[in-house]
N, C-alpha and C positions, 0 to 999 in steps of 0.2 A: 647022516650027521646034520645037526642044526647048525643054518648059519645064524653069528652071533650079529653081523654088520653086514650090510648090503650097502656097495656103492654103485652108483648107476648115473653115467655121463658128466663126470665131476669133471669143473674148470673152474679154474681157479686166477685172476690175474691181482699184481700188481700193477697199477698203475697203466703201461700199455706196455708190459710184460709179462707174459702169461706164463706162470707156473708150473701148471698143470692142465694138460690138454686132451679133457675128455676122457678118462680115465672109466672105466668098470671092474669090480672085482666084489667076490665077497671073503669075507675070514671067518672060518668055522670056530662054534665053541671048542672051547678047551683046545686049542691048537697055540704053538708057537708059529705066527706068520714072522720069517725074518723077509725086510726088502734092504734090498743093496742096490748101490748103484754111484755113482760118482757126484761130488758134490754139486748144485743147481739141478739134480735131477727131478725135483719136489717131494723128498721123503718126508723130509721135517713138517713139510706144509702140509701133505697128507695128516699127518697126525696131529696138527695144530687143529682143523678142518674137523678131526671127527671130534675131537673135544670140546670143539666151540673157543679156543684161545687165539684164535687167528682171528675173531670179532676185535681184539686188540689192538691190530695193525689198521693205520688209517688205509684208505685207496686201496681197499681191497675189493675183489665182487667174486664171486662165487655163484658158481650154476649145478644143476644137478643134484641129484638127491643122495643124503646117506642116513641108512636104515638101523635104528638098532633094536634090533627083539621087534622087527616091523614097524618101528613108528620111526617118523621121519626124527630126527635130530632136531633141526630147525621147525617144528612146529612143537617142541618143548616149552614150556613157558619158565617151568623152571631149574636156570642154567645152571646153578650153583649143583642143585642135584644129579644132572646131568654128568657134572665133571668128576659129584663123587662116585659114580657108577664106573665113569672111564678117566683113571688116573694118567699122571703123567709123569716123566718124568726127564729133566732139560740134559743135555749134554755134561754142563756145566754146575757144580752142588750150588744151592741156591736154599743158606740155613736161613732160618728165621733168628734173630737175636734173642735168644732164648735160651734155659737150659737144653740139654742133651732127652731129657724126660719130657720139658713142653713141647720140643719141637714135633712128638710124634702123638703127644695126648692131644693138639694145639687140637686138628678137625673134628675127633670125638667131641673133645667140649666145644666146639661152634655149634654143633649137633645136638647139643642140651646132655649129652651126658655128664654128671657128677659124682657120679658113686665113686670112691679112690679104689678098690677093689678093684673094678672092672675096670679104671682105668691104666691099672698097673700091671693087669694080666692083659691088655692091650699095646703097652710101652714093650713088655717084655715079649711075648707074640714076634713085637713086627721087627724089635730090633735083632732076633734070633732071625729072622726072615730075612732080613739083609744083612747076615753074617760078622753080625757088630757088637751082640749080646757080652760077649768074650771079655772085648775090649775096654766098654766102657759100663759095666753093671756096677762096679766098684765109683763111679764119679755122675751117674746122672743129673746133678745139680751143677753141673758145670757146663759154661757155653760153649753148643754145640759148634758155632764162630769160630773154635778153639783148637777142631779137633784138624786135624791132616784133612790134605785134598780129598784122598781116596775114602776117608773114613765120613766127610761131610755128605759124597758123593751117596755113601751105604746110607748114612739118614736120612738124605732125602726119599731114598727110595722106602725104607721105612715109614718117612710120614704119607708115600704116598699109599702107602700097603694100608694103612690106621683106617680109614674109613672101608675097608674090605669091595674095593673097586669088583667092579662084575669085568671089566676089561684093563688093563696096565699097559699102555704104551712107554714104551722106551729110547730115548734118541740117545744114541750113543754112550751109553750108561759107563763105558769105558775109556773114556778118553781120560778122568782124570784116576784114575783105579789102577793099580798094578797088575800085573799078570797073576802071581799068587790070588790075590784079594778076586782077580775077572774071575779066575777060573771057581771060586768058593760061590760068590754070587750065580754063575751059569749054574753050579749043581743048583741049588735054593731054586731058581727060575722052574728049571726041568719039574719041580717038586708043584710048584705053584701053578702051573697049568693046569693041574687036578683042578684047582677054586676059580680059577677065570683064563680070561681070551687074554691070548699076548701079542704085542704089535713090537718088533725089534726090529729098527732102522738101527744098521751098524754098518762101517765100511772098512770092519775086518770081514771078508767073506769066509776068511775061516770060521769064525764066533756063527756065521749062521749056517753054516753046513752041519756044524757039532750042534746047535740048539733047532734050529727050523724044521719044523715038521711042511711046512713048503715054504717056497723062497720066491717073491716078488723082482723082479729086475726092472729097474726104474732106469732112463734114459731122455735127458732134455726135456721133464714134463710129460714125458708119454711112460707107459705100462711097455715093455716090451714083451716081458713073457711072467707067466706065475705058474708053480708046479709042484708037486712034489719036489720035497729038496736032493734028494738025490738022480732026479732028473735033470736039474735044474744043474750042478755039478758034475754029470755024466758028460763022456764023451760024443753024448749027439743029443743037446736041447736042441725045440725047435729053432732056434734063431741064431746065427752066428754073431750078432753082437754078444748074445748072451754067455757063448762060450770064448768069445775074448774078452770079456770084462773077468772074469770068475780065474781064468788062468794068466792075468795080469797082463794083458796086451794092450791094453789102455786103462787109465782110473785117475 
């Protein structure tokens, strides 16, 4: 199997708080990597890091190298292409003031696409992709500002799907999504691994037993253990933190 991302001695600080400490791993193509682990354990920042959105945060410094398709990240020149390679996607929906229809055409036409054709079998595409098609086919001229927590949540994930990322990171794509609505998106997911690499930071470890083809266990900054996920969930990973975090002994 090809790895999609190679990271190799990754550190990361704010300020005289380090984040992430020293960190290696790599994520195979077409895999769901789920990493779990308790809040300040560096998930988020891991995945800031491989997208380049943590150049945002002032007082940051970052060491160590991360690979994608063998070329280092950080000697990209150009970032913007980068990100549309490896999407993202924030915890929190974060629409664009736009209709329901621009917010997901919005990256194709940054991209110079114009054709309406191809951009409406792209709207419709990605909002069938994040389980939203249903809902809102009948109103896309309406701001997407407008629609439900859970519902703005799915078009973000849609505008992030619109440029056809080769990777999709996810930071807790759940926190504002109902149960129903999680469990529609997790089939969608399972389906989209076919087209690209998935990174799911979530601190349901249910969600990544049921999605993870391995599971990352994150701990104060450090890597604690990465495995198959049904290792990783068994009754003997290699690490005892890792099987008291998983069976709720601390979180």
């Amino acid at each position: 199997m090809k790895n999609k991302i190679e990271i190799n001695g990754l550190k990361v600080t704010y300020g005289e708080k380090q984040a992430i400490k020293g960190i290696s791993l790599d994520v195979v193509e077409n895999e769901i990597l789920g990493i779990i682990g308790p809040a300040q354990s560096g998930k988020t920042t891991l995945l800031k890091v491989i997208n380049r959105t943590l150049e945002f945060t002032q007082g940051t410094s970052i060491e160590g190298s991360v690979m994608l398709d063998g070329v280092d990240i950080n000697a990209m020149s150009d970032v913007h292409g980068l990100r549309r390679r490896i999407g993202m996607v924030l915890p929190l929906p974060v629409g664009l003031p736009l209709s329901i229809y621009d917010n997901v055409a919005f990256a194709p036409r940054t991209a110079g696409l114009r054709n309406k054709a191809e951009l409406d079998e792209i709207v419709e595409r990605c909002l069938h992709q994040a389980a939203l098609w249903d809902e809102v086919k009948d109103r896309l001229d309406s701001l997407g500002t407008k629609l439900s927590g859970g519902q703005q949540q799915r078009l973000t994930i849609a505008r992030a799907l619109s440029h056809q990322p080769e990777v999709l990171c996810l930071d807790e794509f759940s926190i504002a999504v109902d149960p129903v609505t999680t469990m529609r998106i997790e089939e969608v997911l399972k389906t989209l691994k076919n087209d690209m690499t998935i990174l799911l930071v979530t601190n349901l470890v249910q969600q990544a037993k049921r999605l993870a083809n391995r599971t990352a266990f994150m701990l104060n900054g450090d890597l604690i253990e990465i495995d198959n996920t049904d290792v990783i969930f068994s009754e003997n990973p290699t690490e005892q933190a890792t099987y008291d975090y998983v069976n709720g002994n601390f979180g």
